[in-house]
C-alpha positions in Angstrom: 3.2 -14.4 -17.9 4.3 -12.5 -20.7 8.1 -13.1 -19.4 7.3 -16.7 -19.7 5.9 -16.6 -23.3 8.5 -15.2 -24.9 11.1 -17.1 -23.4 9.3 -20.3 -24.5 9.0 -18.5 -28.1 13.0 -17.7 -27.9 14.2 -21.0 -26.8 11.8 -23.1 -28.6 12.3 -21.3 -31.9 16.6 -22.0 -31.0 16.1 -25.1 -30.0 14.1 -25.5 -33.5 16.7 -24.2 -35.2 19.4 -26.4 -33.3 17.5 -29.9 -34.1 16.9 -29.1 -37.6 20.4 -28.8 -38.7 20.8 -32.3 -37.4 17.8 -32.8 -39.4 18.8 -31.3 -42.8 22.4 -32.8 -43.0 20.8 -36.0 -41.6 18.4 -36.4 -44.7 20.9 -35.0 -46.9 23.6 -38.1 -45.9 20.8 -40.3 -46.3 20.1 -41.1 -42.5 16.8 -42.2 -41.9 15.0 -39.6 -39.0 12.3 -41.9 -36.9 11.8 -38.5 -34.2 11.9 -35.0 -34.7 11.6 -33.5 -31.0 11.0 -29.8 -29.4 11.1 -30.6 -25.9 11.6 -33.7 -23.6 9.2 -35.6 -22.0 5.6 -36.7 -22.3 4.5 -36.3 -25.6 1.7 -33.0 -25.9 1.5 -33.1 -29.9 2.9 -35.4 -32.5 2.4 -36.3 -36.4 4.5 -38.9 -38.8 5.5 -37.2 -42.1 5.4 -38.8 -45.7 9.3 -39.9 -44.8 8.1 -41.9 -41.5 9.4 -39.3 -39.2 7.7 -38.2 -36.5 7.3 -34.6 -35.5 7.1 -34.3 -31.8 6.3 -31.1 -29.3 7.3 -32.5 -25.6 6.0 -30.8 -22.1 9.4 -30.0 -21.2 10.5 -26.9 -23.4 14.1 -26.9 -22.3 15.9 -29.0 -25.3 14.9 -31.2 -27.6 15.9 -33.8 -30.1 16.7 -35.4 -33.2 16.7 -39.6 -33.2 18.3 -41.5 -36.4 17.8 -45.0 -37.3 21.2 -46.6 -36.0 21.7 -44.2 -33.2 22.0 -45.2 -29.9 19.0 -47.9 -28.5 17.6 -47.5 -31.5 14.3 -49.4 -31.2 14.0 -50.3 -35.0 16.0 -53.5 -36.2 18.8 -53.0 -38.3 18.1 -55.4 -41.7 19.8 -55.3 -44.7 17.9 -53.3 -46.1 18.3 -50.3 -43.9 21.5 -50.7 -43.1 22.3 -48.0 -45.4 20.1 -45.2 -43.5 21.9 -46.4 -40.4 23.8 -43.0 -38.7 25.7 -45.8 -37.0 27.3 -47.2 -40.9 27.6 -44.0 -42.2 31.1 -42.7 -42.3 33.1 -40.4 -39.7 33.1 -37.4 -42.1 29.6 -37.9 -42.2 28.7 -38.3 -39.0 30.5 -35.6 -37.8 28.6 -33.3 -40.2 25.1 -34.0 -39.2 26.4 -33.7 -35.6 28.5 -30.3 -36.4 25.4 -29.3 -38.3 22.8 -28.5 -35.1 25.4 -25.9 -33.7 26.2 -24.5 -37.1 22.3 -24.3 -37.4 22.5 -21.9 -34.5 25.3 -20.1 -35.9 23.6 -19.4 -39.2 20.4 -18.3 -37.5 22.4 -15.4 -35.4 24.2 -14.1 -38.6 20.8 -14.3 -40.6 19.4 -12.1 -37.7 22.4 -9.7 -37.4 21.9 -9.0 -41.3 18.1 -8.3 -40.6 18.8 -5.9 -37.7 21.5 -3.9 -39.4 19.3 -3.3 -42.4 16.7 -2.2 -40.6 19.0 0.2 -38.9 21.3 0.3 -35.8 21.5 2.7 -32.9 25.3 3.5 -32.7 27.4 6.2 -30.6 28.8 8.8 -32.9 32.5 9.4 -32.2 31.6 13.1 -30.9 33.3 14.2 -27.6 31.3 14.7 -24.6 33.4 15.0 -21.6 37.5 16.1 -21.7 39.6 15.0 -18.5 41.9 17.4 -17.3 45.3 17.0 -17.9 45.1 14.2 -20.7 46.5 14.6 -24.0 43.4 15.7 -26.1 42.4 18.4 -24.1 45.9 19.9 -23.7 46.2 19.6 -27.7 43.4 21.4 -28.2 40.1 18.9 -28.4 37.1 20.5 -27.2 33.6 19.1 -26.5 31.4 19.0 -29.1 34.0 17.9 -31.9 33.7 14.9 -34.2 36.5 12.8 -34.9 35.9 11.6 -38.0 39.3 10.1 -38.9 42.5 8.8 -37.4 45.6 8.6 -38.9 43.6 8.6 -42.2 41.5 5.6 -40.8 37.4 6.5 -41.6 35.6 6.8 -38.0 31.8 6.3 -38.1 31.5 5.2 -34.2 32.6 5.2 -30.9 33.4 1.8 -30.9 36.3 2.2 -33.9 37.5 5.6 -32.6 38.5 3.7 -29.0 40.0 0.8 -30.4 42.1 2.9 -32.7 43.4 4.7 -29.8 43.9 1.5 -27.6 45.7 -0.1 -29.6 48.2 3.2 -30.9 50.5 2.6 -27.6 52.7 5.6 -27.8 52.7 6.4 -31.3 51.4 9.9 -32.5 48.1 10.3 -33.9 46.7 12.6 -36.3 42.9 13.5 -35.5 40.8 14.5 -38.3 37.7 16.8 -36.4 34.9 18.5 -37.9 33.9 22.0 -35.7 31.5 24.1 -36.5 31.2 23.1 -40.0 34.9 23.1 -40.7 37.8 20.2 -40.9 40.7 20.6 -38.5 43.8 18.7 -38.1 45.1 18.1 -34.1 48.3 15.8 -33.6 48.3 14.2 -30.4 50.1 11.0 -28.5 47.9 8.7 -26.3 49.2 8.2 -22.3 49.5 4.2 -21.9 47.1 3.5 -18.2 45.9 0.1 -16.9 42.0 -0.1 -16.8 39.8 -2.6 -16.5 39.0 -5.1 -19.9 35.0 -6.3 -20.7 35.6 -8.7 -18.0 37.3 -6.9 -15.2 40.7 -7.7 -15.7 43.4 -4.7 -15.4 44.9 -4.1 -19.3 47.5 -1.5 -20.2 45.8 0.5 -23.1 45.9 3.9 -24.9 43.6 6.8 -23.6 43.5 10.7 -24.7 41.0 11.5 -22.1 38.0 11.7 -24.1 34.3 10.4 -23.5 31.1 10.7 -25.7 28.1 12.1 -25.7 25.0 10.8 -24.8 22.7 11.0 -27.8 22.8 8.1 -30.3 22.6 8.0 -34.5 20.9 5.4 -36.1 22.5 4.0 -39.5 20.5 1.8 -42.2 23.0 -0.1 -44.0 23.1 -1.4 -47.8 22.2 -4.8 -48.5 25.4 -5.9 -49.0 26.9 -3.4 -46.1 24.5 -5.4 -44.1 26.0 -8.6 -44.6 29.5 -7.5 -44.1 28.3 -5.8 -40.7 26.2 -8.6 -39.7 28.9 -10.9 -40.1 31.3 -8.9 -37.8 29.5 -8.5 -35.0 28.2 -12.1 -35.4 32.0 -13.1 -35.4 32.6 -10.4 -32.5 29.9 -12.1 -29.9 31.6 -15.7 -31.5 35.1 -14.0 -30.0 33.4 -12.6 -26.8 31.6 -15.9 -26.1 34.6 -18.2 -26.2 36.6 -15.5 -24.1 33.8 -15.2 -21.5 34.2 -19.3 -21.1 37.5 -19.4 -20.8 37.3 -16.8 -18.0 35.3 -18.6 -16.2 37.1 -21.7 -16.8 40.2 -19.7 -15.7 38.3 -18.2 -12.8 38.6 -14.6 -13.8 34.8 -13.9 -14.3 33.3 -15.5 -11.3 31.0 -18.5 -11.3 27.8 -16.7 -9.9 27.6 -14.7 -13.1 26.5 -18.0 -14.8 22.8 -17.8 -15.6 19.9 -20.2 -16.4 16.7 -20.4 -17.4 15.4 -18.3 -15.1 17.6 -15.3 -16.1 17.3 -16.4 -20.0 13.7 -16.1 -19.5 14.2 -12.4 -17.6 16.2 -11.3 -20.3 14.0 -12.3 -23.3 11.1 -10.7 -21.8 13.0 -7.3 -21.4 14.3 -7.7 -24.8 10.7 -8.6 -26.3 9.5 -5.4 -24.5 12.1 -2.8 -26.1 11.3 -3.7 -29.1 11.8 -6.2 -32.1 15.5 -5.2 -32.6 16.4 -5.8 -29.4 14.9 -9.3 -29.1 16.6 -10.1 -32.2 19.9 -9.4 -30.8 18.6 -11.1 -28.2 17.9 -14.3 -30.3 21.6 -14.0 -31.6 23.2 -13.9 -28.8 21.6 -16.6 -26.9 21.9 -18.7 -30.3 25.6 -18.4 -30.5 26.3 -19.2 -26.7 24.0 -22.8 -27.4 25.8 -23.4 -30.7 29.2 -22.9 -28.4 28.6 -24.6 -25.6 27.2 -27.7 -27.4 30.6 -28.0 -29.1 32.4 -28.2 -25.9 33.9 -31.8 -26.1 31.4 -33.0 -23.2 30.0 -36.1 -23.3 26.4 -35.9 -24.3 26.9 -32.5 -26.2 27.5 -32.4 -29.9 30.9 -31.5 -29.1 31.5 -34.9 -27.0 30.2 -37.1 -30.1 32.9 -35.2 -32.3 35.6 -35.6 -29.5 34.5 -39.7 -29.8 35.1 -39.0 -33.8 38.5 -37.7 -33.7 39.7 -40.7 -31.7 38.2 -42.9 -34.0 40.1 -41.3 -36.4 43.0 -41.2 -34.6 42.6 -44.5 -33.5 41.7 -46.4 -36.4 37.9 -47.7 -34.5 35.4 -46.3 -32.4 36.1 -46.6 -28.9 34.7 -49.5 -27.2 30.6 -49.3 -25.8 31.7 -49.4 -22.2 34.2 -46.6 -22.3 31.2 -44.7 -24.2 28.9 -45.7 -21.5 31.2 -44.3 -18.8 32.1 -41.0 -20.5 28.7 -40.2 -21.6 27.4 -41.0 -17.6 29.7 -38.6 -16.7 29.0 -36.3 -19.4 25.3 -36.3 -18.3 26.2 -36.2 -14.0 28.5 -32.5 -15.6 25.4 -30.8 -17.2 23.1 -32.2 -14.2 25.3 -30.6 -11.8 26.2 -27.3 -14.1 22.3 -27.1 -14.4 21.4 -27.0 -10.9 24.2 -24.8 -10.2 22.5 -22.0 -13.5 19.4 -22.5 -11.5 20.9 -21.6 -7.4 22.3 -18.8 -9.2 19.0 -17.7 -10.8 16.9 -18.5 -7.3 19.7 -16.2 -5.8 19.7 -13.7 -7.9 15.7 -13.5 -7.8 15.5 -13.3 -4.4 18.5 -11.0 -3.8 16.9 -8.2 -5.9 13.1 -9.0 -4.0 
């Protein structure tokens, strides 16, 4: 049960965030709101604001919604006197913001959260060497385990992470390697072999190795405020960079299509992350927020990317394309998710039962 709880708690607090940056730049371009929506379906809880809008929670936790005057089969009457909180009359630039807006939401909400975590301190792997391969370029220049690089080629090294992408991406050049040993500062010039190993997702990549690896125990680092935000933003932009890449893989077919993942496995995950700790279902949060705030701007009918795709070729074309060519796309658009859905969900069933 508790699995269950918080995955309701992370998707519906996502989802929240989601529909109420549709919501925002909706009232702030003077749309008129008639639903706010967690959830689909029969209504379990609902109440109209001051504005008229009403503020839904739906039985089925797995989306949700925000409905304009103007949009779609709007039941309210378009008079002259709304007309002008009509999404439908509002301009393209304007449009596209409040639909833009829902998956900027979610990327707001993952740097916010990235901030949070790194000034409450993150667990990172010092750049101190654990394990020397024989016959590899830092061992025969001298390395030994124990040492901490602390600089490369005058470049400041705080992690693990920064000391191997220095190296990867030296090729063939020398590099100078600032160490501390034993409470001194030594200087050890080295160049990197160029092998062929395996990328993040599995695909053979020539890069630079010394033959190093680190040790197992982990620092934690509380950043400044404003250290914070420059941290939080990079690794915000870094999952951004991994997410897009990990779609086009599977777009491409290099990462297999049984690693996609529904809400079965979402709901695994957040109840492994809830029970590490706070941090960790933080991350959690971010991550999942960035992948919902990317997917819905793929140009798919039905997504918030597939209403900006209709934009553009309004623009493009001078008027919005007809209502049956709409009609069609967005049928297909729905007959896609439908079918990418039920495929998440095989892949969940058979990953549950594989590991029973």
């Amino acid at each position: 049960m508790q699995t269950v709880f918080w995955a309701i708690i992370a998707l519906g607090l996502l989802i929240f965030v989601h529909e109420l940056g549709h919501f925002l730049v909706a009232r702030l371009m003077g749309v008129r709101v008639l639903v706010f929506s967690l959830g689909f379906g029969p209504t379990l809880w609902s109440r109209v604001g001051e504005s008229g809008t009403e503020y839904r929670i739906a039985s089925v936790p797995l989306g949700g919604y925000v409905k304009m005057l103007g949009e779609g089969d709007d039941e309210t009457p378009l008079t002259d006197e709304n007309l002008s909180y009509s999404f439908s009359h509002k301009s393209v630039g304007a449009r596209s913001a409040i639909i833009f807006a829902g998956p900027l939401g979610n990327f707001l909400f993952a740097l916010v959260a990235m901030i949070v975590i790194h000034l409450n301190g993150v667990d990172i792997i010092p750049p101190v060497i654990g394990k020397l391969s024989t016959d590899m370029p830092a061992i025969q220049a001298g390395v030994q385990v124990g040492d901490r690089i602390v600089a490369i080629d005058g470049h400041p090294v705080e992690r693990w992470e920064t000391l191997k992408e220095l190296i990867s991406n030296a090729q063939n050049d020398m590099l100078q390697l600032t160490i501390t040993r034993d409470g001194k500062e030594l200087e050890i010039a080295l160049r990197p072999v160029v092998k062929e190993l395996p990328n993040i997702f599995g695909e053979p990549t020539r890069m630079s190795v010394i033959g190093i690896s680190p040790a197992r125990e982990t620092e934690r680092i509380v950043f400044p405020p404003w250290q914070a935000v420059v941290e939080g933003s990079i690794a915000t932009w870094r999952i951004m960079d991994l997410t897009v890449q990990g779609i086009w893989k599977l777009l491409t077919r290099v990462v297999p299509a049984d690693q996609i993942g529904g809400p079965i496995l979402i709901a695994e995950m957040a109840g492994k992350a809830a029970e590490v700790g706070a941090t960790s279902f933080l991350y959690f949060l971010a991550f999942v927020s960035i992948n919902l705030g990317i997917l819905n701007l793929l140009p798919i009918p039905v997504l918030d990317g597939g209403h900006l795709l209709f934009n553009i070729i309004e623009i493009v074309k001078g008027s919005p394309a007809d209502a049956k060519t709409r009609d069609y796309a967005i049928r297909v658009g729905i007959a896609l998710m439908l079918g990418l859905m039920t495929f998440a969900l095989y892949n969940d069933l058979f990953r549950l039962l594989s590991d029973k």
